[in-house]
PAKOLMAR-733254 format. One record per residue: residue in three letters; x, z negated, y negated of N, C-alpha, C in turn. Coordinates in steps of 0.1 Angstrom, whole numbers, plus 5000, padded with zeros to 4 digits. Each point is the difference from the previous one (the first is absolute). Example, Ala and Ser with C-alpha at 12.3 -4.5 7.8 and 13.67 -1.06 7.14 Angstrom:
2
ALA513249225057499150004988500950004988
SER499650074989500950004989499249924989
END
This chain:
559
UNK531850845210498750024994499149885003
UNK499249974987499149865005499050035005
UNK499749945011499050045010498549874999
UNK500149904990499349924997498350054999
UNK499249925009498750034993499350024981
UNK499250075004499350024985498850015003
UNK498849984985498950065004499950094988
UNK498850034995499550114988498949934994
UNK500149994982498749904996499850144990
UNK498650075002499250054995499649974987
UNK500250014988499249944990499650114989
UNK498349995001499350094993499849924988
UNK500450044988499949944988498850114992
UNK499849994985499050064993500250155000
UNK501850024997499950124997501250075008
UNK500249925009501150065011500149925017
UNK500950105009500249935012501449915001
UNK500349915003501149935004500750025011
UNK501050015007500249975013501349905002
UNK500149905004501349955008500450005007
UNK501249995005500650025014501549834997
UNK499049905004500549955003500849865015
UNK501149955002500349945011499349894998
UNK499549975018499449885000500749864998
UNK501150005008500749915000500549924986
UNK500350054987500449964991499450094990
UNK499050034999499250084986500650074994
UNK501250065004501050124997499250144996
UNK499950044987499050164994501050065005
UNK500250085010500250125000500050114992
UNK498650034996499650134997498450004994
UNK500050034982499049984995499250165000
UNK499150044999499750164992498249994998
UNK500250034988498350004986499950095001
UNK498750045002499450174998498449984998
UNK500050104986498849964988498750075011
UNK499249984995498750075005500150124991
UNK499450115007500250134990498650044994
UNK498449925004499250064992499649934985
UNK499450034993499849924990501149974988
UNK499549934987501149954999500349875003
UNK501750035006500549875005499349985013
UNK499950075008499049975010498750005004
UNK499549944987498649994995499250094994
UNK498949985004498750155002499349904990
UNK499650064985499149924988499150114998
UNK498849954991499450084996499849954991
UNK500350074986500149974983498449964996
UNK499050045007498249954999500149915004
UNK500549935009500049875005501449935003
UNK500149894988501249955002500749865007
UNK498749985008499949905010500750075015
UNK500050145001500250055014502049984999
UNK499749995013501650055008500350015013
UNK500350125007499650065014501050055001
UNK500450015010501750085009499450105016
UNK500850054999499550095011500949955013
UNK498949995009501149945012501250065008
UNK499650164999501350085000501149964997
UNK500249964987501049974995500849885005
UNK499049905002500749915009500649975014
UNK499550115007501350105010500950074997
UNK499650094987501650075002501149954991
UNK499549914991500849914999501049905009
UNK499149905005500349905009501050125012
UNK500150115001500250065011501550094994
UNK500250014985500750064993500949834998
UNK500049904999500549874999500649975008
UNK499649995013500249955010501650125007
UNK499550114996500950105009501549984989
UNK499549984985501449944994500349925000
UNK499349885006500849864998501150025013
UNK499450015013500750055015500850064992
UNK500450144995500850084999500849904994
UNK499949904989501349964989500649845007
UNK499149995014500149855003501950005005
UNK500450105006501150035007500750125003
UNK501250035005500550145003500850045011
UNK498950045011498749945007499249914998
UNK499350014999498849885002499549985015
UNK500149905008498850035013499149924996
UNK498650075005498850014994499449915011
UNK500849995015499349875011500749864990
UNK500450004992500549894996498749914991
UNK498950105000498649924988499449995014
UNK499549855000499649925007498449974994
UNK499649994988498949994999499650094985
UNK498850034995499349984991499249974988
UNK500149994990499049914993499550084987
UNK498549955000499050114987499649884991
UNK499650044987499849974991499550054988
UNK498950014993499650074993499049924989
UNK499850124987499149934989498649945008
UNK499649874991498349995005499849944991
UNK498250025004499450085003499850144998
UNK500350055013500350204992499250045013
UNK498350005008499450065009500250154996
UNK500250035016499650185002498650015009
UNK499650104997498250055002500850075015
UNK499750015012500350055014499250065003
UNK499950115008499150025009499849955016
UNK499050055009500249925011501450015009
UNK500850084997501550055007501249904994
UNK499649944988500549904986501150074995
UNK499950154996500150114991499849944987
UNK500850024991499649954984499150094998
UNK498850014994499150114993500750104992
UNK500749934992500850074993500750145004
UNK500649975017500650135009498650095001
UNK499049964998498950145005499850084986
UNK500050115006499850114995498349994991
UNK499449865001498750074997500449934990
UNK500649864996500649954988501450014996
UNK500250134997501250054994499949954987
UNK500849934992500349964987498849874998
UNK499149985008498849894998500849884992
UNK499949914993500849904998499149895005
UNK499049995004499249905010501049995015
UNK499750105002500850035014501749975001
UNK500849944992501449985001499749825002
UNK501049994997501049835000499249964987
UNK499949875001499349944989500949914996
UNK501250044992500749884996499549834995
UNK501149945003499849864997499650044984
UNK500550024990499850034990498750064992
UNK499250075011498649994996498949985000
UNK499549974984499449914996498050094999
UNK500050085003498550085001499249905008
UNK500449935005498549935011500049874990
UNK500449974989499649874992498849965000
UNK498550074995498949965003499549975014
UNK500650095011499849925017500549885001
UNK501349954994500849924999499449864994
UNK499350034991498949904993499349965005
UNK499450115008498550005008500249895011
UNK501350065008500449895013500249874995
UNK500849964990500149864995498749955004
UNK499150104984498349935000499649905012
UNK499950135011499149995011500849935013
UNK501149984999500949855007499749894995
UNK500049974984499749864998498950025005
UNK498650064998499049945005499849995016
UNK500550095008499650005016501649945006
UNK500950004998501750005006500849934992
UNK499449884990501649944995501050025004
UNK499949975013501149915007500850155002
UNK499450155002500950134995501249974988
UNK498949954991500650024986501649885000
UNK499449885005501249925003501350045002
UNK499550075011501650005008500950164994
UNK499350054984500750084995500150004988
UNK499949884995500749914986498750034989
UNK498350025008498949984993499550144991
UNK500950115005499750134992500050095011
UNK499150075002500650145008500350134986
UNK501150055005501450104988499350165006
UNK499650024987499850165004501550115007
UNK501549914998500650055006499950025017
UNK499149925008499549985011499750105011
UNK500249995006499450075018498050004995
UNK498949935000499350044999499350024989
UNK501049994988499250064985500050154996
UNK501649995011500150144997499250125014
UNK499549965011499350105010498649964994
UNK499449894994498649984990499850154993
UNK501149974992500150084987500050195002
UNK500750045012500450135007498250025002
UNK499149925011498449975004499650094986
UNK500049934991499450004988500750104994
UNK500950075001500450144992500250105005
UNK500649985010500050145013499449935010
UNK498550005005499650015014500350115010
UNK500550124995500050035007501749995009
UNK500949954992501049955008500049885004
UNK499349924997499749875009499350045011
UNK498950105001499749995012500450075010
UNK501150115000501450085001500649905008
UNK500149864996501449955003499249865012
UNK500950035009499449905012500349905001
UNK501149954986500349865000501550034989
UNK500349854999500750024988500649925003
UNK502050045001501349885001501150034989
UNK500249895003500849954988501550105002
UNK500749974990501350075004501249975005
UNK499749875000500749895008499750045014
UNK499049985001499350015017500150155006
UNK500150134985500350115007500650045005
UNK501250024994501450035004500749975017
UNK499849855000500849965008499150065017
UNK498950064999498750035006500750175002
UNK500350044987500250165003501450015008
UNK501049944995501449975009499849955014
UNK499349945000499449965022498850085007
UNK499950114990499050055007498649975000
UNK499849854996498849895004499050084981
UNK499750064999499450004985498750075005
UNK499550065013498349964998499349864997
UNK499250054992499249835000499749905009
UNK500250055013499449935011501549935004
UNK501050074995501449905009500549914986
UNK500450064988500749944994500149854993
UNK501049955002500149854994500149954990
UNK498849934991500149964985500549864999
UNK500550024992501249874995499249874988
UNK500149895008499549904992500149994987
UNK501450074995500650044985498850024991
UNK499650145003498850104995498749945003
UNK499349985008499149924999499649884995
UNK500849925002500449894995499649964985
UNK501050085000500049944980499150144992
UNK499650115007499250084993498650045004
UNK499749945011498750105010498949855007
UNK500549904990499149875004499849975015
UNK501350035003500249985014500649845006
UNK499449925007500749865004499749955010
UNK501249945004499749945015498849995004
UNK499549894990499249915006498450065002
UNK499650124992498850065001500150175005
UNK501050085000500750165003499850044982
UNK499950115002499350104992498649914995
UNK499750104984498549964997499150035006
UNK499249905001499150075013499050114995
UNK499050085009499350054995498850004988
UNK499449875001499149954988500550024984
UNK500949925005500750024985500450114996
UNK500650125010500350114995498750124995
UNK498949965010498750074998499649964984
UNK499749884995499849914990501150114987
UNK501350075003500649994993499250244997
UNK499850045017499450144995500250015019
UNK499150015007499650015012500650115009
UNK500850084992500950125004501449985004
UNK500649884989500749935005500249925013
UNK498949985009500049925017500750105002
UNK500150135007500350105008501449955002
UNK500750024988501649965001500449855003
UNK498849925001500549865007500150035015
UNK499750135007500150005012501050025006
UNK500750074989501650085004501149925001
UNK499949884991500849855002500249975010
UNK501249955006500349935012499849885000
UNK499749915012499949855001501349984995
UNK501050005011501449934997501050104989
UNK500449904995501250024988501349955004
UNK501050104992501449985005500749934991
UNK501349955000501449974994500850064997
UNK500850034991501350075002500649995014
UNK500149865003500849985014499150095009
UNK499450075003499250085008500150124996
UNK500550105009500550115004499050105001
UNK499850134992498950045001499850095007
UNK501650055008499750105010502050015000
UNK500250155008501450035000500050104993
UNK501150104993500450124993499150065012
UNK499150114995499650125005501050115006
UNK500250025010500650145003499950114984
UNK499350014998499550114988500849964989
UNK500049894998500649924985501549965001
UNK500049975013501749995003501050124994
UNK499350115006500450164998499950024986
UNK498949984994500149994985501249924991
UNK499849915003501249924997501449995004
UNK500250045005501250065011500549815006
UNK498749955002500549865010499550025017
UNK500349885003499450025017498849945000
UNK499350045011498649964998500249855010
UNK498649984993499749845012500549894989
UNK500850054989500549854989498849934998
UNK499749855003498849954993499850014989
UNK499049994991499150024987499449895002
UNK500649914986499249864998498550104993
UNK498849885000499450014994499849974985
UNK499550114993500450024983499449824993
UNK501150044987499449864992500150044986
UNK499349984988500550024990501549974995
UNK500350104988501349994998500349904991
UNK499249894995500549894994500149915013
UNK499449975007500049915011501150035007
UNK500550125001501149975006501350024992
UNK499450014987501649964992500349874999
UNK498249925006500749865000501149985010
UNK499550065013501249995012501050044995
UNK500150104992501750104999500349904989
UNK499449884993501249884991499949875003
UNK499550005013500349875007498949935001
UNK499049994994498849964998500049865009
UNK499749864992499449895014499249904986
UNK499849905007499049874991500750014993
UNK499449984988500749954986500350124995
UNK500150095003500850124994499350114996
UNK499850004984499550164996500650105000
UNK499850115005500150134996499650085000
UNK500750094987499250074989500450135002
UNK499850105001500350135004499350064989
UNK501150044989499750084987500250134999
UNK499350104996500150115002498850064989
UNK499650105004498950084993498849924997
UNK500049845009498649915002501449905001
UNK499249885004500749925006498849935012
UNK500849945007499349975016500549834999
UNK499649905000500349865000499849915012
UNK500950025008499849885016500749924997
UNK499049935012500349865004499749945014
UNK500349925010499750015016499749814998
UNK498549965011500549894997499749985020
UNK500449885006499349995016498650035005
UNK499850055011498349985000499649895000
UNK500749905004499649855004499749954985
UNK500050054992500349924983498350014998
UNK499449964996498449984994500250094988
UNK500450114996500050054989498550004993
UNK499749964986499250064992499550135000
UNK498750024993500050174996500649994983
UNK500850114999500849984986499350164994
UNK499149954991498950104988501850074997
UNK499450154997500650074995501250085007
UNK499949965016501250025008499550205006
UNK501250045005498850145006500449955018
UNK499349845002500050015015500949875001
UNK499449925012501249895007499450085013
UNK501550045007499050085013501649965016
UNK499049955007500949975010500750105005
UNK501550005000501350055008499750134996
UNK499550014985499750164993501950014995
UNK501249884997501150044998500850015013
UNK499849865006500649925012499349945008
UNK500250045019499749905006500149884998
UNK498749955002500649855000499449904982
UNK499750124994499849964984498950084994
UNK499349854992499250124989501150094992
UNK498950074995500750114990499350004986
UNK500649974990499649994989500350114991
UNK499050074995500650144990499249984982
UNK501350024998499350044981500950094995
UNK499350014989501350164995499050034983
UNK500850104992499350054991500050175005
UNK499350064988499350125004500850064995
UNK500949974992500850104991501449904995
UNK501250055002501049934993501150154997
UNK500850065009500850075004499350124986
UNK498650055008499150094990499749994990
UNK500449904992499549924985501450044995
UNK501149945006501650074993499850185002
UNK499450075008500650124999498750064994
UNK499349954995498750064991501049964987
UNK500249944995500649944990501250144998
UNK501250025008500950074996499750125000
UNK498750055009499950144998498850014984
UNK499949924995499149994987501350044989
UNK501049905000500549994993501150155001
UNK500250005009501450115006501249955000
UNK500149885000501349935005500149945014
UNK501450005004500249945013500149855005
UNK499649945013499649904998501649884999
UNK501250085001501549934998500049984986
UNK499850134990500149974988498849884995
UNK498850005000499149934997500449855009
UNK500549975005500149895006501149954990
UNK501050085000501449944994499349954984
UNK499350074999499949954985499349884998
UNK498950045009498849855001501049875004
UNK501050025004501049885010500449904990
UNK499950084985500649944988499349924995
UNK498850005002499449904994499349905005
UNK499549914990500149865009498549975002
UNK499249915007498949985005499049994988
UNK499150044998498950004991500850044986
UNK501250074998499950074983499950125001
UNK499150075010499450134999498549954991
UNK499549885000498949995001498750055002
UNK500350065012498950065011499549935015
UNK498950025003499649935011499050085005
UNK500550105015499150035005499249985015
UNK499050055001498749955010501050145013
UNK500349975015500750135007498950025007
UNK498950024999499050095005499650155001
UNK501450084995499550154994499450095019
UNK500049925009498850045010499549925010
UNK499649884987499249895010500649895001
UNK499749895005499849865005499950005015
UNK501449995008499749995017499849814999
UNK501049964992499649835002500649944990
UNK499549924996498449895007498850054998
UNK500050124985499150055000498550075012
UNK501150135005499850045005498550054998
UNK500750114987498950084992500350094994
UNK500250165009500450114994499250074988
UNK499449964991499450014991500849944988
UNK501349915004500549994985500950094999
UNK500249974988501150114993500949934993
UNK501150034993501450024993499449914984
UNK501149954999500049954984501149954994
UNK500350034988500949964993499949954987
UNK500249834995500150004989501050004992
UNK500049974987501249984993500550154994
UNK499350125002500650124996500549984987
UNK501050054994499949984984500850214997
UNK500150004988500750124998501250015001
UNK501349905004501050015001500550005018
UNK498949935008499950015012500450155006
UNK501549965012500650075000499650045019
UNK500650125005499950005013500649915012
UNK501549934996500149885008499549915000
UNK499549944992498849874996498850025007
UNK499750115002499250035007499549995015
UNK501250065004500350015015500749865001
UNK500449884993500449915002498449924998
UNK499250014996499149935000498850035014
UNK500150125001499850025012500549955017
UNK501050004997501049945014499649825000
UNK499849944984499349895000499149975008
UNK498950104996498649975005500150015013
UNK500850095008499650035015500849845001
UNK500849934995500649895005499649925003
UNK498649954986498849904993499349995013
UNK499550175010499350045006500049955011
UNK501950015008500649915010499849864996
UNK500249964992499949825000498750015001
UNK499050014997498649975001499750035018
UNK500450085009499950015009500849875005
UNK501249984999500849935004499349825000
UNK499449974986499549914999498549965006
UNK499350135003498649975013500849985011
UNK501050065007500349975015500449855001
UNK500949904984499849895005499349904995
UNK498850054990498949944999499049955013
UNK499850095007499849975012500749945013
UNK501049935001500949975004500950065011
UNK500550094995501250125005501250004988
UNK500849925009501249974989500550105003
UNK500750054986501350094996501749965002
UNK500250005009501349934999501150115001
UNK500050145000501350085000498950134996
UNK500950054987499450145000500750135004
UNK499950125005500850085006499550164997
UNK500550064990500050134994500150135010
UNK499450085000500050175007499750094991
UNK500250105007499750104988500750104994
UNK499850114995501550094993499749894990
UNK499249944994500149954985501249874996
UNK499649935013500649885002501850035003
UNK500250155003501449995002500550114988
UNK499050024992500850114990499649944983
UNK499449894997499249994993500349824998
UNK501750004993500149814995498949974991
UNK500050104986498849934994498849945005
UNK499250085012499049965004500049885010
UNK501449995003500049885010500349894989
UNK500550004992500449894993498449944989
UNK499650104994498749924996499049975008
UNK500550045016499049955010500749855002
UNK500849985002500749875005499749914989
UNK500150054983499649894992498249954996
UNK499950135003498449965003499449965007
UNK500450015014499449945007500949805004
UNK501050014996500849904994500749975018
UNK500150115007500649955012500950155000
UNK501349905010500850105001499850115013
UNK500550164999499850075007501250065005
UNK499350015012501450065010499350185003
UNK500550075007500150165003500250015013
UNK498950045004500550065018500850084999
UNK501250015012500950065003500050125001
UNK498650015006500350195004499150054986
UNK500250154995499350074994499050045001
UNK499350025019499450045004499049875009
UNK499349904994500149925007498650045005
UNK499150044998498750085006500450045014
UNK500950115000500250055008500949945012
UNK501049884993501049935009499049905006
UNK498549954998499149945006499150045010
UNK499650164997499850075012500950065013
UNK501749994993500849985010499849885013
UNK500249894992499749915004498849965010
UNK498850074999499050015011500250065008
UNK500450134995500750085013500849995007
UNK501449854999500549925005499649915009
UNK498749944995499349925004498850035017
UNK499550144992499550035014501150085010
UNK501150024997501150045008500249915013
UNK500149904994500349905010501549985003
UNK500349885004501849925002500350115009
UNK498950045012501050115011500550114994
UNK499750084991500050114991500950004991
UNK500349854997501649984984498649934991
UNK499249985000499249964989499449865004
UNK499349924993499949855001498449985006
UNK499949875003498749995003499249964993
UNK500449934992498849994986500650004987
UNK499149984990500650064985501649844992
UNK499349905003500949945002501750034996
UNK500250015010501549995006500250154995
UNK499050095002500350174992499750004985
UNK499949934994500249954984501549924996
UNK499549885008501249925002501950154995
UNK499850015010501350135004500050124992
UNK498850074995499550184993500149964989
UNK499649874988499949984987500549924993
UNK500450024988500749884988499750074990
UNK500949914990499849984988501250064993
UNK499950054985501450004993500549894996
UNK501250014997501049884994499149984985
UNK499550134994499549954988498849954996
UNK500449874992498749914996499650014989
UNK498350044994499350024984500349814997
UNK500349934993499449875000499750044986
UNK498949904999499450004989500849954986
UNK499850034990500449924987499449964991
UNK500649835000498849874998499650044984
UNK500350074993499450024987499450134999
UNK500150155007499150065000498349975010
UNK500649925011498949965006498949884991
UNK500949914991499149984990499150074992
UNK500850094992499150114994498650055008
UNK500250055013499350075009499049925001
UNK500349855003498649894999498950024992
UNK500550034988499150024986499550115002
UNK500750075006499150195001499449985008
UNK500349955014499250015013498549924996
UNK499949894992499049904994499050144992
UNK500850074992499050074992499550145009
UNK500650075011500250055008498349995007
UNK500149805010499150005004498650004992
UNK500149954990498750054990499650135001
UNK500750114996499850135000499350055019
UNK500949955006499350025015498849975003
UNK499749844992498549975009499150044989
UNK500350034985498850044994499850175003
UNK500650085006500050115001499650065019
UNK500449885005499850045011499449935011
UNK499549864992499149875011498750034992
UNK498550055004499149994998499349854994
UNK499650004989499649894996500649914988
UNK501550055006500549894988500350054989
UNK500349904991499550014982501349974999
UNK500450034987501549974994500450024987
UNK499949994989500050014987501550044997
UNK500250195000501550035005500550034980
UNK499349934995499950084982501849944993
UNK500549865013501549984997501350055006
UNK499350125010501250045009501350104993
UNK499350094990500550054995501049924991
UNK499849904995500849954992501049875003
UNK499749985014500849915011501250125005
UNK499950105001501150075000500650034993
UNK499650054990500850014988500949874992
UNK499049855005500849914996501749985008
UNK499350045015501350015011500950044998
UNK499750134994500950095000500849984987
UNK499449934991501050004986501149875002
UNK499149905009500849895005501650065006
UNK499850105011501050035011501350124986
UNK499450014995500550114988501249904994
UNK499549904994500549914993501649915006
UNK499149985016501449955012500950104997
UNK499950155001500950115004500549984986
UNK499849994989501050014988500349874999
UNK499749915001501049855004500950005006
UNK499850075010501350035013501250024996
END
C-alpha cells in the first residue's frame, strides 16, 4: 500500500464543495468528490423583487464541505490512512462576507434571523450594494485616490464594503447584530482550527487585498474616510486586525471537534484561506509572463509579477495586491462577471443542450452568423468594472438560429478576454504563455478554440480538473512543511503538484483574421456603451456585419 504523503485542497466554488485528496510528491489525484449546496436554487438564496441579490447559507457550507471531504477519504483508497494527509488547504468564492456575531457565529445560525437573507453569505455575485459601490468610488477619489489606485480605479459593488454599506442601509438591524464581518475565505479555515472568534482568527491578504481596500502600505481604510462614507461604519474598522496573512501561513491545526467530523486526525495544519481563482493560479502553475484564466460560471484572470518590479497601477484591474497569489509576488486579478452563466442562460432559454448547440455552432465560420454580442448579461468586472451594464446583441434577423447564437455569445466572452488581455500589456505586463482551467476549458473545444483565435495566442489546459482545489492542496503542502512530506515553499510545490495537457488550441491565421474585424467593431460597441463620455456614430455597425458576413458566405461557397 502507498504510504506517500498527501494533503486536502478545499475548493468552495458558486454552487458546490470540492475536495481533493491529493500526493504531494508528484500531484498524483487520488480522489475527487462535488457536493452541491442544498439551499436555494443551485445553492443560491434569490429574491425575484430584487434581482441584484445572491446569498447562501453558511450551513450549507459545512455540511457540504463535511459531506466532500468524508467521500473524497472514502474513494481515495481501500483502506485509506487518513495519518497520510499532511496538510490542508481552503479556498472559496470572493467577495462573499458573513455578518458574525461576537462568538463569530454566522447570524444566519441564530434563531432570531431564521430565513433573514441579510444575515447569510453574501455572495461574490451580489450586486445590491451598487449605489454604496458608487458612493465609495465618489468619495475615494476625492479624500483616498491612492485607495482607488491600487484597485484598478473603481470600487465593485461585488465587494467586502459595498456589500456590509448596503446590509447598514437595509437591515440595521442585522448590521448591528453582527460584531464584524469575514470573508469566507478567512472563515472556514478559522472554523476548522477552532480560531473563528473575532479576536483569534487570521485574515488572508487574498480577501483584503483585492476587495476590503486593504494594503501594505497604509492597513485597512482608515476611520475618516470610513466616517465620510456613514459613521456607523468606524465600529467595524475596530474588529480588523493589524497583521495579515499568506497562504504560506497556517491558520491553526484540525480542531479535535472537526477532526471527528471529518474522520481525520487532529493538529493537521490549515493554511490560511485565499480565493479560489488565486489559487487556481497555483493549481496551473502560475509564474511571470503567464496568464491564467480559470473559466467557469465567471471567469477569474491572473497574473504574478516580483515585488521588486515598479509595477504601474493598471485602471480596470480588481487589485495589484502583494503575495495576494504568491510569496514573493504581486498578484494581479481580472476576470468577467459572467461567461460559464451566459452559456447556460442561453440553453435553458432555448431547451437545448450545451453538446448539441456547440456541435452545430462548430460549423460555422467566424462572422457568417452575422452577430456581434456585448458579454455583460451581469456586469462589467474589467476594465469596466460597472455592474450596471447589461447584455446585447446585434445583428438579430428572422432566420437567426439558436447555434448562431450561443456562438456569438462564446465570441463576446472571448472579445471580453482579449480586451482584458490587452490592458495587462498595455501597461507593461507581457503575456507570454496562456494556461486554461475550468470544467469549460476541459469540456468545451469550441470555446477554446475561438478563444485561441481571438485572442490570436495559443492555449494550453491545466492538467488537473480540479485546479482550485489542486492549489489549495498545494498550500496545505506548503504550510505542512519538508518534515511532514510537504515542501517549504510554493516553488518547488508547483514545480512537482502541476502541468499542463499535451493539448494545444493554436490559433487559425484566417479565422483570427476575421476576429480582428469583429474585435475592431466589438471595441466600438464596448466604449460607446460602457466608457462614460465617449461618442461614436454606431449608424454603420449594423451593416459592417452584414457586409462580413456576406463576404465569409461567399469564401464557404468558393471552397
Amino acid at each position: 500500500m502507498h504510504d506517500s504523503p498527501c494533503t486536502l485542497g478545499i475548493d468552495f466554488g458558486t454552487n458546490s464543495v470540492r475536495v481533493l485528496v491529493v500526493e504531494t510528491a508528484t500531484g498524483r489525484e487520488l480522489a475527487t468528490a462535488v457536493v452541491g449546496y442544498a439551499s436555494g436554487t443551485e445553492g443560491i438564496l434569490v429574491d425575484p423583487a430584487r434581482p441584484d441579490l445572491a446569498r447562501q447559507h453558511p450551513q450549507d457550507y459545512l455540511d457540504s464541505m463535511t459531506r466532500a471531504v468524508r467521500e473524497a477519504v472514502r474513494s481515495a483508497g481501500d483502506p485509506f490512512d487518513v495519518r497520510r494527509i499532511v496538510g490542508i488547504g481552503v479556498d472559496t468564492t470572493g467577495s462573499t462576507p458573513i455578518p458574525v456575531d461576537a462568538d463569530g457565529v454566522p447570524l444566519a445560525m441564530d434563531p432570531r434571523f431564521e430565513g433573514r437573507l441579510e444575515a447569510m453569505a453574501w455572495l461574490w455575485k451580489d450586486h445590491t450594494g451598487h449605489e454604496e459601490a458608487a458612493r465609495i468610488t465618489e468619495v475615494a477619489g476625492r479624500m483616498r485616490p491612492h485607495y482607488l489606485a491600487k484597485c484598478g480605479g473603481t470600487y465593485s459593488s461585488e465587494w467586502f464594503w459595498s456589500k456590509i454599506w448596503h446590509c447598514l442601509r437595509a437591515a440595521p438591524d442585522v448590521f448591528d447584530a453582527a460584531t464584524t464581518w469575514i470573508e469566507h475565505a478567512d472563515w472556514i479555515p478559522a472554523v476548522l482550527t477552532g480560531t473563528d472568534h473575532p479576536s483569534a482568527l487570521k485574515r488572508g491578504v487574498c480577501a483584503a487585498g483585492h476587495k476590503a481596500l486593504y494594503h501594505a502600505s497604509w492597513g485597512w481604510p482608515d476611520e475618516e474616510f470610513l466616517a465620510a462614507l456613514d459613521p456607523r461604519l468606524v465600529r467595524m474598522r475596530a474588529t480588523l486586525p493589524e497583521r495579515i496573512h499568506t497562504v504560506a501561513d497556517a491558520a491553526g491545526g484540525l480542531s479535535p471537534h472537526w477532526a471527528t467530523v471529518l474522520g481525520l486526525c487532529p493538529g493537521i495544519p490549515v493554511a490560511v484561506g485565499a480565493f479560489d481563482a488565486h489559487l487556481g493560479g497555483v493549481g496551473s502553475g502560475i509564474r511571470e509572463g503567464t496568464l491564467v484564466k480559470i473559466i467557469g460560471t465567471s471567469t477569474c484572470d491572473m497574473m504574478v509579477a516580483p515585488l521588486g518590479r515598479d509595477l504601474p497601477d493598471i485602471p480596470g484591474l480588481c487589485g495589484i495586491v502583494p503575495e495576494s497569489v504568491l510569496p514573493g509576488s504581486f498578484g494581479l486579478e481580472a476576470g468577467q462577471s459572467a461567461v460559464g452563466d451566459i452559456f447556460n442562460w442561453l440553453v435553458r432559454f432555448v431547451g437545448r443542450g450545451h453538446e448539441d448547440l456547440s456541435a452545430e455552432a462548430e460549423r460555422l465560420l467566424p462572422g457568417e452568423s452575422g452577430l456581434l454580442a456585448l458579454d455583460w448579461l451581469n456586469g462589467n468586472r474589467t476594465v469596466l468594472v460597472d455592474q450596471r451594464l447589461t447584455g446585447l446583441v446585434i445583428g438579430l434577423h428572422l432566420q437567426t438560429t439558436p447555434a448562431e447564437l450561443y456562438r456569438a455569445l462564446v465570441e463576446a466572452t472571448a472579445f471580453g478576454a482579449r480586451v482584458i488581455m490587452e490592458r495587462f500589456e498595455e501597461y507593461g505586463v507581457p503575456v507570454d504563455r496562456i494556461v486554461n482551467c475550468g470544467g469549460i476549458s476541459a469540456r468545451n473545444r469550441l470555446v477554446m478554440q475561438i478563444y485561441a483565435d481571438v485572442m490570436n495566442r495559443p492555449l494550453r489546459i491545466a492538467r488537473s480538473a480540479q485546479t482550485c482545489a489542486l492549489g489549495a492542496a498545494i498550500a496545505g503542502a506548503v504550510v505542512a512543511g519538508r518534515e511532514r512530506g510537504g515542501y517549504d515553499g510554493f516553488a518547488e510545490a508547483t514545480d512537482r503538484m502541476t502541468g499542463v495537457l499535451d493539448v494545444v488550441f493554436d490559433p487559425d491565421p484566417e479565422a483570427a483574421a476575421v476576429y480582428d474585424r469583429l474585435f475592431a467593431v466589438y471595441r466600438r460597441l464596448h466604449d460607446a456603451f460602457g466608457v462614460a463620455g465617449r461618442r461614436d456614430d454606431l449608424a454603420d455597425v449594423m451593416k459592417t456585419l452584414l457586409d462580413l458576413r456576406d463576404e465569409v458566405r461567399r469564401t464557404r461557397i468558393s471552397a
